[in-house]
C-alpha positions in Angstrom: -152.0 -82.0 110.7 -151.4 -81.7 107.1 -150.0 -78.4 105.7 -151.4 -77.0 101.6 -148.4 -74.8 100.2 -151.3 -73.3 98.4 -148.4 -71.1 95.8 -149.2 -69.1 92.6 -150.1 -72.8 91.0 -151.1 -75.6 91.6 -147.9 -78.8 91.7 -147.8 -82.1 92.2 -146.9 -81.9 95.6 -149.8 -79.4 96.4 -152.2 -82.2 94.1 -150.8 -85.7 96.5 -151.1 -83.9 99.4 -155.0 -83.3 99.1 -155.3 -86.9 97.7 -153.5 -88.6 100.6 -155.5 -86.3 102.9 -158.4 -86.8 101.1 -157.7 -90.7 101.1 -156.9 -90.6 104.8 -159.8 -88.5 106.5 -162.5 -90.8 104.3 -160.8 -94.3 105.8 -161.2 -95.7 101.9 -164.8 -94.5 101.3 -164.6 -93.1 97.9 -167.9 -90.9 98.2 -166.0 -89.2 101.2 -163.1 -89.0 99.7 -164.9 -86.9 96.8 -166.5 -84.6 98.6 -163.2 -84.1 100.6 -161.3 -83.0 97.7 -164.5 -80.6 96.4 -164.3 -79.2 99.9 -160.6 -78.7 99.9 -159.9 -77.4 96.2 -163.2 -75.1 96.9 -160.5 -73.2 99.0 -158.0 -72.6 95.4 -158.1 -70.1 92.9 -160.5 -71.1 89.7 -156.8 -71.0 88.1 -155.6 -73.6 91.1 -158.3 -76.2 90.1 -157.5 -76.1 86.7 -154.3 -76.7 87.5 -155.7 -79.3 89.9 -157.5 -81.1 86.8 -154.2 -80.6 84.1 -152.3 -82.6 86.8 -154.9 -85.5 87.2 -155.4 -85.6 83.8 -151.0 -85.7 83.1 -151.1 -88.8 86.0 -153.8 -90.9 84.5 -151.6 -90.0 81.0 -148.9 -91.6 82.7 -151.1 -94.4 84.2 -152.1 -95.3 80.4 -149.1 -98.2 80.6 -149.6 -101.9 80.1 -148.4 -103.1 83.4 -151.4 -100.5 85.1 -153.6 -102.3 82.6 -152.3 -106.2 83.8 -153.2 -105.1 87.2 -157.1 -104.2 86.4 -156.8 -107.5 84.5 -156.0 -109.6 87.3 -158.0 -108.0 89.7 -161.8 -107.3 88.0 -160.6 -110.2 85.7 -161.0 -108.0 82.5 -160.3 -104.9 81.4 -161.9 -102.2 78.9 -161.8 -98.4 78.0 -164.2 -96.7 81.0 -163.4 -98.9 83.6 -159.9 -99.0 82.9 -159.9 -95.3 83.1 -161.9 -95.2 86.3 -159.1 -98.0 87.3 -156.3 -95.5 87.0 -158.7 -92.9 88.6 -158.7 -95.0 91.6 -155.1 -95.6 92.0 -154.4 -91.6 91.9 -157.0 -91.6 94.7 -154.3 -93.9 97.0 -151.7 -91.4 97.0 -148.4 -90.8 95.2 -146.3 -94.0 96.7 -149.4 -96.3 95.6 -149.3 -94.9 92.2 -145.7 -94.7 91.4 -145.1 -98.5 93.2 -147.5 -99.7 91.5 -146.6 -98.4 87.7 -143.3 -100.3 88.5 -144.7 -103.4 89.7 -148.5 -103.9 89.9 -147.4 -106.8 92.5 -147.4 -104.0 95.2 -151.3 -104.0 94.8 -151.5 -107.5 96.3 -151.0 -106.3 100.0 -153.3 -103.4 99.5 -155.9 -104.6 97.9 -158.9 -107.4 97.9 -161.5 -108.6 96.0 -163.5 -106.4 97.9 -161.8 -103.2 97.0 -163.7 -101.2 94.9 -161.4 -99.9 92.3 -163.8 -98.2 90.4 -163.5 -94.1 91.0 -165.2 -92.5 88.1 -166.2 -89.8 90.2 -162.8 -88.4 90.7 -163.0 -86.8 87.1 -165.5 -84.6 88.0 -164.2 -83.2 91.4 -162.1 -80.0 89.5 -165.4 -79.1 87.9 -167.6 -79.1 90.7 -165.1 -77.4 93.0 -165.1 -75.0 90.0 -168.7 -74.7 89.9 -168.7 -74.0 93.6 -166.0 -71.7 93.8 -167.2 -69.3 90.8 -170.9 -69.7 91.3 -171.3 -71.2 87.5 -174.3 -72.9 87.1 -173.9 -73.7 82.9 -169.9 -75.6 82.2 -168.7 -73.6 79.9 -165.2 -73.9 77.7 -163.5 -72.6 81.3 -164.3 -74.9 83.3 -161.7 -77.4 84.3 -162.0 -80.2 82.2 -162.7 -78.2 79.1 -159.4 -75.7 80.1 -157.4 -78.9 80.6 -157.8 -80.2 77.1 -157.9 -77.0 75.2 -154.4 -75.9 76.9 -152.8 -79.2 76.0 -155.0 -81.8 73.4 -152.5 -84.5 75.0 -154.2 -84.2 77.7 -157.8 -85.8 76.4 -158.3 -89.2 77.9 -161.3 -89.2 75.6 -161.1 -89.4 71.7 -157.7 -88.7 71.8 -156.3 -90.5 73.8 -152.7 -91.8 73.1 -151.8 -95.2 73.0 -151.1 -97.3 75.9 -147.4 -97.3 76.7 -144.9 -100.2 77.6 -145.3 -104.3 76.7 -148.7 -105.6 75.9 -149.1 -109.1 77.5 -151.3 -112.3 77.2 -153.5 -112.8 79.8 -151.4 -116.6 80.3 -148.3 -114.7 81.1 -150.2 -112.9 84.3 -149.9 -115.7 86.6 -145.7 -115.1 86.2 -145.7 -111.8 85.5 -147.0 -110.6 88.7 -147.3 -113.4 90.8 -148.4 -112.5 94.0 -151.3 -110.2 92.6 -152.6 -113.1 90.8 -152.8 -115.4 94.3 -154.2 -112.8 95.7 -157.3 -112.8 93.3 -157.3 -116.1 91.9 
């Protein structure tokens, strides 16, 4: 059984362990997985699940990197602004050694993934504010909810309109085949 530190705020050790939970009890359902987290962050402080939606919002900042974007390449075969965004949503959603192994080689994907993987988990921006909702009894978003405290506490942290640039070594979609090898026979 998993243990929540549950301290003053909310870290990134306290933020993995609901998503590996999360990830586990839902056996790769995403919809599960959702309501998981909204169940378990319903149990934080309203300050906790901002600090819940600062930290998703600081990973899928560090996500933003070319070799995150190669990966959604090879494996949806393009890649744009929304999906690419729920992309990275998804891969916070498979835990901490998922994320990080993959940032450093999107090859690690290849035995974790399949074309039937559904890599798509827009939903997961929205879990902070609905937790929110719950916990406070809000009906109306209002500039504290979550996602609105997030951004005003730290504009770096918009994934929106500003957005910064993507980080690391743009590629051509040619060099894919060699730069990550066994993800691309894996989905090609």
């Amino acid at each position: 059984m998993m243990i929540f530190s549950k301290g003053a705020n909310m870290d990134r050790q306290e933020f993995w362990q609901i998503m590996e939970w999360s990830l586990a009890k839902s056996h790769n359902n995403q919809q599960v997985q959702e309501n998981l987290v909204i169940e378990k962050l319903v149990t934080y402080t309203p300050s906790q699940i901002i600090d819940f939606e600062i930290i998703l919002r600081q990973l899928l900042k560090e996500a933003n990197d070319y070799t995150v974007a190669a990966a959604e390449k090879i494996m949806q075969a393009w890649v744009s602004d929304n999906p690419y965004l729920y992309f990275r949503c998804w891969l916070i959603s498979q835990g901490k050694n998922t994320f990080e192994a993959t940032i450093k080689n999107p090859d690690f994907l290849a035995d974790k993934t399949d074309k039937h993987t559904n890599t798509d988990f827009e939903t997961l921006l929205y879990v902070a504010d609905k937790a929110y909702q719950q916990k406070t009894g809000k009906k109306v978003a209002d500039d504290s909810f979550p996602r609105n405290a997030a951004v005003e506490r730290d504009p770096q942290l918009d994934y929106d309109m500003g957005a910064p640039p993507t980080k690391g070594t743009e590629w051509q979609t040619a060099q894919l085949p060699t730069l990550y090898p066994k993800l691309w026979a894996r989905f090609h």
